[in-house]
C-alpha positions in Angstrom: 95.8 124.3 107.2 94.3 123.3 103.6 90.8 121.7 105.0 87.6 123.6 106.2 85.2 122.0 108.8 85.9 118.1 109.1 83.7 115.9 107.2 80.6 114.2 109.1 82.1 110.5 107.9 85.5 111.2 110.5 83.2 110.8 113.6 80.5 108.3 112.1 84.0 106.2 111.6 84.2 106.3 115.6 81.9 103.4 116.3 83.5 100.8 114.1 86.5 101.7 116.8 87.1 98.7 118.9 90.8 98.4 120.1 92.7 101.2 121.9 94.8 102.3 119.1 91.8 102.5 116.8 90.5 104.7 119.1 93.9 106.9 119.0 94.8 106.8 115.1 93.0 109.8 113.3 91.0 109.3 110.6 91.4 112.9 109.2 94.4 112.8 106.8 93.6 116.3 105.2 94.4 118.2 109.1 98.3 118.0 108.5 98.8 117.4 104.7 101.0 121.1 104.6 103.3 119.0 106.2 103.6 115.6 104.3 106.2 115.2 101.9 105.6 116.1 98.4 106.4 114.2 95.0 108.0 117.4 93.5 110.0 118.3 96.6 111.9 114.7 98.1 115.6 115.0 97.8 116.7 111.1 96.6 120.4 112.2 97.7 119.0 111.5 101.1 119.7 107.6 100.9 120.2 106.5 104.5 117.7 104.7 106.5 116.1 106.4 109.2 113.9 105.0 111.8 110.2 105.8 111.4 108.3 107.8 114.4 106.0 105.2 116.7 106.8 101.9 117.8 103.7 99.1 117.9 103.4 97.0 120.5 100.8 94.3 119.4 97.8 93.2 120.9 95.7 90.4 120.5 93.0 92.7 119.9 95.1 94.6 116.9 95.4 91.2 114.7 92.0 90.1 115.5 89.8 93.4 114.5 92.1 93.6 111.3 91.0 90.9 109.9 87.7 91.6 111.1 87.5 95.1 109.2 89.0 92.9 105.8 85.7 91.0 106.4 88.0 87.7 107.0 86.6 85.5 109.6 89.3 83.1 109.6 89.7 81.1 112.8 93.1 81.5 112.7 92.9 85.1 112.5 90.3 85.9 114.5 89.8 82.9 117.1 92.2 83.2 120.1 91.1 79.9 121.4 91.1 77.7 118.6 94.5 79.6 117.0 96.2 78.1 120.5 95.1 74.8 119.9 96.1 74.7 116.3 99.5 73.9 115.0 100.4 77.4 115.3 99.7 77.5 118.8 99.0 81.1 118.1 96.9 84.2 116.3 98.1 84.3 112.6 98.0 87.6 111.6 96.3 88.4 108.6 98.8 88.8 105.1 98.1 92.2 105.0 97.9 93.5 108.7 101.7 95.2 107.8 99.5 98.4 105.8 98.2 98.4 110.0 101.9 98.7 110.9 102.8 101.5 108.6 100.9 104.0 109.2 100.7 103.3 112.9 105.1 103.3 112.9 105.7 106.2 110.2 103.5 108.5 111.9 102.7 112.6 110.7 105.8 113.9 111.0 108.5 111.8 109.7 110.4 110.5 106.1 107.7 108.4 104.3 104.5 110.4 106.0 103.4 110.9 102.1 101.5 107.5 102.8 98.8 109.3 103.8 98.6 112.0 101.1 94.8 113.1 100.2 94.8 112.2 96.0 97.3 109.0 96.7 96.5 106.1 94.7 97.5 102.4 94.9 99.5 100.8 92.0 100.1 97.7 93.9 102.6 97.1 96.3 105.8 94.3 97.2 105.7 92.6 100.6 108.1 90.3 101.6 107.5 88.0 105.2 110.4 86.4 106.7 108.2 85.6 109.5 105.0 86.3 111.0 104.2 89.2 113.8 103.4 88.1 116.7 101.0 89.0 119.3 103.5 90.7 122.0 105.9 91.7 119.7 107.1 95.7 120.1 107.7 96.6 116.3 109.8 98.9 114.9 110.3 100.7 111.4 113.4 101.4 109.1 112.6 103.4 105.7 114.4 104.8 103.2 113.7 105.9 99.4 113.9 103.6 96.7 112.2 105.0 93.5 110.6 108.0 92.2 109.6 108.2 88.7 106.3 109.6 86.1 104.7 107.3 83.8 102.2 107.8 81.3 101.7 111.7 83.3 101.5 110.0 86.7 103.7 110.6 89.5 105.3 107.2 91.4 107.2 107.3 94.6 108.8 104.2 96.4 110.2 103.8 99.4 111.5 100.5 101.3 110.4 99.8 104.5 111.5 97.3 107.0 109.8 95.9 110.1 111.9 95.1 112.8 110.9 93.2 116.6 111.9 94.3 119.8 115.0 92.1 119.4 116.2 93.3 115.5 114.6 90.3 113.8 113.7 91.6 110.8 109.6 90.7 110.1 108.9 92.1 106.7 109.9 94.1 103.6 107.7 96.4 102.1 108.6 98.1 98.6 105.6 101.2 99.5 104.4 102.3 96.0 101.7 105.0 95.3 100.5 107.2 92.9 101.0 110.8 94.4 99.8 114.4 93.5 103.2 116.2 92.2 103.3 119.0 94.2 102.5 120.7 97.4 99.2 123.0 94.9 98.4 119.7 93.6 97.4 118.1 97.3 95.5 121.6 98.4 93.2 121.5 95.4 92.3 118.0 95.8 91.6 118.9 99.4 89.2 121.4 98.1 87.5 119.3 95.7 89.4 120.1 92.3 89.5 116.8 90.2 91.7 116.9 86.9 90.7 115.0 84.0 93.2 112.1 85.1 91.9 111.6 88.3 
């Protein structure tokens, strides 16, 4: 375990919490970071898709406080009643509730759990939609790698994800891109507060 007591923010998080998975994800991405995949370590002759850990069954609720917490008050993001009598005829979800998704689907544990690496930064990333989640859908995750290189004395890792429905209609393509700490030392003295000169 890399982290000491956790930080007061984790629980004053807690009441912005308003759907039931909210309520379930943890906030505390520093308690299993000994056993997220490392930069340094990942074996790219490891090429086959796997499936990622959770499923996500969406709610109303799910789409709705997303957009919410992107401080979007789009009607047809956030209004059940007037998404139903729009030409829609349903809740739009917002263009980036897929990051929601992903972390929910890949989980601690499995291939592509570096997401939630403590150091991680964000270069940008490549999502595809072939067509829009929908509120009842049960969705399911397919990842595999797809790059891993260092430029200008940063670290990149890609991997490909792909978001699947209850019935194998595949929902959208995301090229996952971050900025990672190289190795396993690297994440535990960020954890404790060591900053390089490049951070």
């Amino acid at each position: 375990m890399f982290h000491g007591d956790l930080p007061a923010y984790h629980s004053e998080l807690a009441k912005y919490f308003k759907t039931e998975k909210q309520h379930e994800f943890s906030t505390d991405f520093f308690a299993d970071a000994e056993i997220y995949e490392v930069w340094d370590e990942i074996d790219f002759a490891e090429q086959d898709e796997v499936a990622c850990e959770n499923t996500f069954t969406i709610k109303p609720e799910d789409m709705k406080y997303y957009a919410e917490g992107c401080l979007d008050n789009n009607p047809f993001m956030v209004d059940e009643e007037f998404a139903e009598r729009s030409s829609y005829g349903e809740l739009v979800p917002h263009p980036i509730f897929v990051t929601a998704l992903a972390f929910w689907c890949i989980g601690k544990k499995g291939r592509g759990n570096w997401i939630r690496t403590p150091g991680a930064r964000n270069p940008g990333q490549e999502i595809t939609v072939y067509e829009n989640f929908r509120a009842g859908e049960t969705i399911h995750a397919k990842i595999k790698p797809y790059d891993r290189y260092e430029k200008r004395g940063k670290y990149y890792l890609k991997y490909s994800l792909n978001f699947y429905n209850e019935n194998d209609v595949l929902k959208t393509n995301w090229i996952l891109t971050l900025i990672l700490p190289r190795t396993r030392d690297d994440i535990r003295n960020f954890i404790r507060g060591v900053r390089g000169v490049n951070d």
